[in-house]
DRENTI-445830 format. One record per atom (N, C-alpha, C): x, y, z; residue in one letter; atom name. Coordinates in steps of 0.02 Angstrom, whole numbers, plus 50000, padded with zeros to 5 digits. Atoms other than C-alpha are relative to their C-alpha. Layout:
N
[tivo [X,Y,Z],'a','CA']
...
//
This chain:
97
[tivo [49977,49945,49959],'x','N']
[tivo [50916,48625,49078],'x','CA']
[tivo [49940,50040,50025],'x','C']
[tivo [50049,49959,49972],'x','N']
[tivo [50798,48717,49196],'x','CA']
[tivo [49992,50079,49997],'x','C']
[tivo [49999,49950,49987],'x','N']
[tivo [50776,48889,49170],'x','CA']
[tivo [49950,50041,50052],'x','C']
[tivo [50038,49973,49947],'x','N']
[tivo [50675,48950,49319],'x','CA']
[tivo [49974,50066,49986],'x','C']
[tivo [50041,49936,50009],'x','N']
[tivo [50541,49085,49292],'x','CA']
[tivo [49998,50024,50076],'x','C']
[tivo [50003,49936,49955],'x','N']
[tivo [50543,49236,49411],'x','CA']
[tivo [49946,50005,50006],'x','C']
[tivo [50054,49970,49982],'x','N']
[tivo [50394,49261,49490],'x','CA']
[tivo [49982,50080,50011],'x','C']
[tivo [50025,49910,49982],'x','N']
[tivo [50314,49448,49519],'x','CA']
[tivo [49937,49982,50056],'x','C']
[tivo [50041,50023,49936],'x','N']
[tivo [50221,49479,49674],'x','CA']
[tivo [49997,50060,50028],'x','C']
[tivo [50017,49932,49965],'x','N']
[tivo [50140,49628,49757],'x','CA']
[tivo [49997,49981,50075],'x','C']
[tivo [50030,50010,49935],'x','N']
[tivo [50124,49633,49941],'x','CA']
[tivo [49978,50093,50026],'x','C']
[tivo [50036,49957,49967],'x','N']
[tivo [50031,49777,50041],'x','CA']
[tivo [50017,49987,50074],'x','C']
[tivo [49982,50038,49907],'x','N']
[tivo [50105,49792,50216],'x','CA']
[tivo [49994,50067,50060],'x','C']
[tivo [50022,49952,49962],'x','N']
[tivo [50042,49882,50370],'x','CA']
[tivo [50064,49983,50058],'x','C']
[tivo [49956,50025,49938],'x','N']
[tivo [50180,49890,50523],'x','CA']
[tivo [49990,50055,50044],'x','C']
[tivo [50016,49942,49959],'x','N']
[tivo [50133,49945,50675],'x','CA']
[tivo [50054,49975,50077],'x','C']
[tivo [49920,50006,49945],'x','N']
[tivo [50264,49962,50846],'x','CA']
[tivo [50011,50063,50003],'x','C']
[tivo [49980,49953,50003],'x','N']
[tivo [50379,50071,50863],'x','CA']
[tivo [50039,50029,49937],'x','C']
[tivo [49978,50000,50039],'x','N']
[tivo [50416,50114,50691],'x','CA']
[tivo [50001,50064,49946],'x','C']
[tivo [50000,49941,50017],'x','N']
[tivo [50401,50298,50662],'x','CA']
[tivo [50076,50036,50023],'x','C']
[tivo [49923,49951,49959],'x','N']
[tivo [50575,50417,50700],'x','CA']
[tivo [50044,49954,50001],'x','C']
[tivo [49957,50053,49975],'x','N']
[tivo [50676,50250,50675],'x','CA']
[tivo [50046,49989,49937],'x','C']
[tivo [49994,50000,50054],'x','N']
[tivo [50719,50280,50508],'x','CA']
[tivo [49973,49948,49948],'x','C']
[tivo [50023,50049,50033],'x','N']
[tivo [50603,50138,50447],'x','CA']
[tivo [50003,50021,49924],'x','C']
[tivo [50007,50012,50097],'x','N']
[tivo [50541,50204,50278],'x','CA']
[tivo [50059,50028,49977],'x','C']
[tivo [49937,49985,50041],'x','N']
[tivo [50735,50262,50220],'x','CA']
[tivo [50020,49933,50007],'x','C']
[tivo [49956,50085,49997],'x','N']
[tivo [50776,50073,50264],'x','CA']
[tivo [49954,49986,49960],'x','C']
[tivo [50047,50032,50058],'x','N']
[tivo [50630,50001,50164],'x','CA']
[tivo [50035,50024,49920],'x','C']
[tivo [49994,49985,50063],'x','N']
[tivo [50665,50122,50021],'x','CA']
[tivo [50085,49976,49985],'x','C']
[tivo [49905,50049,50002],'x','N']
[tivo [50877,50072,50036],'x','CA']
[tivo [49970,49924,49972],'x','C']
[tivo [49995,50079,50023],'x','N']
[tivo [50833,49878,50038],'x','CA']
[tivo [49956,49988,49935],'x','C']
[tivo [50053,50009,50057],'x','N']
[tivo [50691,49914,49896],'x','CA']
[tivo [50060,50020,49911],'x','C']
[tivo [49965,49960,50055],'x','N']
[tivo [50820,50015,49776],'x','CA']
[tivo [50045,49955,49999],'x','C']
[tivo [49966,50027,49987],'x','N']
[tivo [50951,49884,49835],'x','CA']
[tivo [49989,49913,49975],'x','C']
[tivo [50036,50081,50038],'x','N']
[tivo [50837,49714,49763],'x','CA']
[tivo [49950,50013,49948],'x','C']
[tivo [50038,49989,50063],'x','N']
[tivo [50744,49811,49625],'x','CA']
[tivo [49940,49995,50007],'x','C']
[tivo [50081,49994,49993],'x','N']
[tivo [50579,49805,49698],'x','CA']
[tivo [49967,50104,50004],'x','C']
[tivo [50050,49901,49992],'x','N']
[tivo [50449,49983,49675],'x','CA']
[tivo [49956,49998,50042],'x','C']
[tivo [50055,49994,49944],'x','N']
[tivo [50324,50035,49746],'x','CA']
[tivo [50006,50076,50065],'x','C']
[tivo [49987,49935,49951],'x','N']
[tivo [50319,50168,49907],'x','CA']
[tivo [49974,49983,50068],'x','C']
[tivo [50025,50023,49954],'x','N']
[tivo [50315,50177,50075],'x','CA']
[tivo [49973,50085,50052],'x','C']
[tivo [50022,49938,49953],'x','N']
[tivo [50240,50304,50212],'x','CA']
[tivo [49977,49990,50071],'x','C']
[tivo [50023,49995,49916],'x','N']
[tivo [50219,50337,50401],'x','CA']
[tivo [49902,50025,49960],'x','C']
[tivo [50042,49998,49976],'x','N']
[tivo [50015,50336,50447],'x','CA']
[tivo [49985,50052,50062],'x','C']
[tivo [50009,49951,49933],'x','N']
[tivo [49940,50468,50561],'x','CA']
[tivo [49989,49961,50059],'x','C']
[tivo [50001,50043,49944],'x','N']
[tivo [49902,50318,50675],'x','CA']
[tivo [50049,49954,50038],'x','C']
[tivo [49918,50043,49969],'x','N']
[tivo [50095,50265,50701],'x','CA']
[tivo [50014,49948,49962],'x','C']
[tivo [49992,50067,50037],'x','N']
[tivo [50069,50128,50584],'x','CA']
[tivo [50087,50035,49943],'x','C']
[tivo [49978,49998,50063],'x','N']
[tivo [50189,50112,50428],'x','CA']
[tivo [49989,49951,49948],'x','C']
[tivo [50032,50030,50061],'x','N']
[tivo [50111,50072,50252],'x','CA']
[tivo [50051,49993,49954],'x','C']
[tivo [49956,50002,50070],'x','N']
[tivo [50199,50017,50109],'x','CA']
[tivo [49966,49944,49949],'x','C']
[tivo [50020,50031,50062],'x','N']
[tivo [50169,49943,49933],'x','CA']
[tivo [50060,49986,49988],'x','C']
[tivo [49916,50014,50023],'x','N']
[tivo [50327,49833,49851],'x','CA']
[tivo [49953,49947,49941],'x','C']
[tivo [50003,50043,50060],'x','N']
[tivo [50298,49754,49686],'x','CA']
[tivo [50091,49966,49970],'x','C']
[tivo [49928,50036,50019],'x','N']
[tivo [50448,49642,49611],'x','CA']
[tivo [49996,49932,49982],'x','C']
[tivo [49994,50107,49988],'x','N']
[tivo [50515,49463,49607],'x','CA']
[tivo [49985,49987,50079],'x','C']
[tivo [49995,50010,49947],'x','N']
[tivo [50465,49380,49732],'x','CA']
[tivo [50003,49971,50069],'x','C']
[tivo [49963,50025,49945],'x','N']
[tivo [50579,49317,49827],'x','CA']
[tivo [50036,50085,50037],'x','C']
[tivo [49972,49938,49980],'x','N']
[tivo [50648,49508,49844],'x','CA']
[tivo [49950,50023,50027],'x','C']
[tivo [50069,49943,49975],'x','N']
[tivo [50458,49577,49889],'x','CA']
[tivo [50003,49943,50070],'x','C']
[tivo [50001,50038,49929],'x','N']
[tivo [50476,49431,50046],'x','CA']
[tivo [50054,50014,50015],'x','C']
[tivo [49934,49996,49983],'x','N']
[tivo [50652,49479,50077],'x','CA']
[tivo [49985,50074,50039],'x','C']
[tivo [50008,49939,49995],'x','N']
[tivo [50584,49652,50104],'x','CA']
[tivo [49935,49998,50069],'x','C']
[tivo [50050,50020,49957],'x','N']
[tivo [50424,49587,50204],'x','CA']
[tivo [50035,49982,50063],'x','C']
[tivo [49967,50014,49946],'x','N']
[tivo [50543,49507,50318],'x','CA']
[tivo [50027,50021,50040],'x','C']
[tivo [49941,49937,49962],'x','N']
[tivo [50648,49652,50373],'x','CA']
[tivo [49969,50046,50034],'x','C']
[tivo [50039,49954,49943],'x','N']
[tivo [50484,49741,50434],'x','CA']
[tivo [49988,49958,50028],'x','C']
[tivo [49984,50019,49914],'x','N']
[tivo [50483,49607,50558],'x','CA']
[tivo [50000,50041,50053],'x','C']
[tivo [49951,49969,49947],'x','N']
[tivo [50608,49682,50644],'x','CA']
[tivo [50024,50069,49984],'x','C']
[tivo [49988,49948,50001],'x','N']
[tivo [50644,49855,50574],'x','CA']
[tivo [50073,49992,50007],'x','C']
[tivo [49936,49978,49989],'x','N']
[tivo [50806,49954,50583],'x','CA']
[tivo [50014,49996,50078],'x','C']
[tivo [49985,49988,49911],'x','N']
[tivo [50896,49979,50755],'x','CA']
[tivo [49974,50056,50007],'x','C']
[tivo [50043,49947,49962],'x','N']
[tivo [50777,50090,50860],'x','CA']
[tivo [49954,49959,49993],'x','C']
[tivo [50065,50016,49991],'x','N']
[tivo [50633,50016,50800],'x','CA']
[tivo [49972,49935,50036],'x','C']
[tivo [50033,50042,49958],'x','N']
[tivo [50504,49886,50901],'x','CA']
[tivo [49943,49986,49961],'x','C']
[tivo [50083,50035,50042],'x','N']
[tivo [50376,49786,50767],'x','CA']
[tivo [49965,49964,50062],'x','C']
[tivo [50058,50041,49965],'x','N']
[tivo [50216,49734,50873],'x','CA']
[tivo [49982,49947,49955],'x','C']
[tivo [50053,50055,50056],'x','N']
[tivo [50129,49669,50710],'x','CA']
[tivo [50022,50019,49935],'x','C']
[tivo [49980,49990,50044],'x','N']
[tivo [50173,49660,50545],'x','CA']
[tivo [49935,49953,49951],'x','C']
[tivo [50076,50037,50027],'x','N']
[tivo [50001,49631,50435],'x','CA']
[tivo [50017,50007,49907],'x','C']
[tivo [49988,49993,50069],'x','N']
[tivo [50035,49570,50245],'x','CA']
[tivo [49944,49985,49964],'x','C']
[tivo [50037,50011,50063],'x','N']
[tivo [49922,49585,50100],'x','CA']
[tivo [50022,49988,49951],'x','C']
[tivo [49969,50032,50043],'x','N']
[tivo [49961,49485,49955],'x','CA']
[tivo [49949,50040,49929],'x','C']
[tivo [50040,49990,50058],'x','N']
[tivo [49889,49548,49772],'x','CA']
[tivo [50017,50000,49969],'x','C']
[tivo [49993,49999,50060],'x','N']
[tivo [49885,49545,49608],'x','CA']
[tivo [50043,50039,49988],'x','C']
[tivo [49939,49957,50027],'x','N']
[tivo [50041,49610,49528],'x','CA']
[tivo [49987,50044,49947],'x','C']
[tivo [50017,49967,50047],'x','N']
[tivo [50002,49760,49423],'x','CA']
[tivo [50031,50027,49953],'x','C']
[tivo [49941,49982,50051],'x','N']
[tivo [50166,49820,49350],'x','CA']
[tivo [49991,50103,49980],'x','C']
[tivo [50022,49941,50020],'x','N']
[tivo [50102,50012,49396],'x','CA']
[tivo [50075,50049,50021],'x','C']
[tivo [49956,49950,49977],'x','N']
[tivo [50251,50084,49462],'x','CA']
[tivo [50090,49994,49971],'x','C']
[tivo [49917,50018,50047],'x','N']
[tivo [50442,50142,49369],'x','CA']
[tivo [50056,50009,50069],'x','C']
[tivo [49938,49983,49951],'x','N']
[tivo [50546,50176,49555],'x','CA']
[tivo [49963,49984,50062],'x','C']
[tivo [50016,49996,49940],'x','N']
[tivo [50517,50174,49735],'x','CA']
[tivo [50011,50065,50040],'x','C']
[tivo [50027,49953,49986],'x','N']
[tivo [50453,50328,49828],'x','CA']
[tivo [49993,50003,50076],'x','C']
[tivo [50009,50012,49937],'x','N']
[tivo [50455,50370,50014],'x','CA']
[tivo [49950,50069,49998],'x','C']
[tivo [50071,49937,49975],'x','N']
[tivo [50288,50493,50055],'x','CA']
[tivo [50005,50019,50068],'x','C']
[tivo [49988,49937,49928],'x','N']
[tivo [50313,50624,50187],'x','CA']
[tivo [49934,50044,50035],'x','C']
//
């Protein structure tokens, strides 16, 4: 019988578009609280939006995928992922204002 180990997986993700006033980071933090991934996310003074998501991960790519495309309003140009070492530093997910 296979019991399949869960991976953990950090990603680091920059999204830049139209993705400020669109309610991006309350959708991130919803789909993050919603697949158990932490971490936090925040608008950039340069329009970008940053976020950190630690988890399993197939949920931290489930989450990568959805800044694609954002909520309705928003317009992703680029969506730039950094992959890293999983550190296990954070107990919730946090939206920074």
């Amino acid at each position: 019988m296979w019991l399949g180990k869960c991976m953990k997986a950090r990603a680091h993700l920059y999204i830049s578009g139209r993705v400020q006033g669109v309610y991006f980071r309350n959708s991130v933090a919803e789909l993050a609280d919603n697949l158990g991934v932490l971490g936090w996310v925040r608008n950039l003074y340069d329009g970008r939006v940053e976020a950190i998501l630690e988890g399993e991960e197939a949920n931290v790519e489930k989450i990568a995928e959805f800044c694609r495309r954002g909520p309705a309003g928003a317009y992703v140009l680029n969506l730039e992922t950094k992959w890293e070492e999983y550190r296990s530093e954070f107990t919730d997910f946090k939206i920074f204002y």
